[in-house]
N, C-alpha and C positions, 0 to 999 in steps of 0.2 A: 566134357563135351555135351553130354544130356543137357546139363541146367547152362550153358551158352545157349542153347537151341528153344530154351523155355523162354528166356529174356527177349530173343530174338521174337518166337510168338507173342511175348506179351506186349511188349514196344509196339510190331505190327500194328497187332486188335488196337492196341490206347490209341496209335495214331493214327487209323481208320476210321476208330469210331468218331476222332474229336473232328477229322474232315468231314465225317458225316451231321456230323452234328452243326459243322458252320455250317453246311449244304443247306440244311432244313432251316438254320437261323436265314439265310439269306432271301432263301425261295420266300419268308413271309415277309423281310424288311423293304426288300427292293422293288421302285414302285411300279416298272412296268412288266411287259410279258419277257423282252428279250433281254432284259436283264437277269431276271428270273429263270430263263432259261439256260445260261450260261453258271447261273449257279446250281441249277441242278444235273447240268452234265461233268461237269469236269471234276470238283469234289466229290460229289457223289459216286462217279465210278472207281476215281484213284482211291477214296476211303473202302469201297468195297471189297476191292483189288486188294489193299492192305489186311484186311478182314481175312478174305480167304488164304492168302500168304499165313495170317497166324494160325491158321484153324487147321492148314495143310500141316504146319510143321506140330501143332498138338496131335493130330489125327495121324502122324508118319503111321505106316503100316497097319492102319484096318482097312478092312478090302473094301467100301467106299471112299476112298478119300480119292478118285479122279474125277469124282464129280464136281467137286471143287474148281481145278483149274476148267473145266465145263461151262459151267456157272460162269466165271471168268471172263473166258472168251463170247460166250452168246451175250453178256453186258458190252463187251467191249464193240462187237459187233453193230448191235443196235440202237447203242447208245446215242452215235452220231446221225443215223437215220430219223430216230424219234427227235433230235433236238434241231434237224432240218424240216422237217413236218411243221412242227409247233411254229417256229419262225416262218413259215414262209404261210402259217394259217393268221399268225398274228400281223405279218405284214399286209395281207389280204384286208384285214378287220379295222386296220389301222390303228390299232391298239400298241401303238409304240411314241415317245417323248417327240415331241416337234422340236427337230434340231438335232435328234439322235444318228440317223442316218446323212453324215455329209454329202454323199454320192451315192444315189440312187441308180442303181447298175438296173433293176428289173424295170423301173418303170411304167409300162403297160403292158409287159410281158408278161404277166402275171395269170391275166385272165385265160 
């Protein structure tokens, strides 16, 4: 059961880190801001998410490991908060593809 529970952690972290790792390849290849921004929320937190999964199941039973699902949750939290800022500062800026936006829902709502 131990070394089920090690594989388990180890699978996690590889597949965390290698989401993490497209997160950062994207965030530098993709050429605007809201493209960019959807790669840096969605991989990057489910990679983190995967991370702390393995680290809780190495860490089972020392007296910090609820910090963990912690961590966690306040990513999971403000994840979407920070990647609605960003977009609605780059939409502002106009810093997005002509033609990216089909429907324009804000308009001049904005200001």
């Amino acid at each position: 059961m131990n070394a089920v529970l090690q594989w388990i952690s180890y699978v996690s972290i590889v597949l965390g880190t290698g989401l993490a790792l497209t997160a950062a390849i994207a965030i530098v290849r993709f050429p605007d801001t809201l493209s960019r921004m959807h790669a840096a929320t969605k991989p990057q937190v489910v990679g983190l998410v995967l991370v702390l999964v393995g680290a809780a199941i190495q860490l089972r039973g020392h007296p910090n490991v609820w910090l963990l699902p912690l961590v966690g949750l306040f990513t999971l939290l403000t994840a979407p908060a920070v990647a609605h800022l960003i977009g609605r500062t780059a939409y502002r800026e106009q810093r997005h593809r002509d033609g990216l936006l089909v429907v324009n829902e804000l308009g001049d709502d904005v200001d």
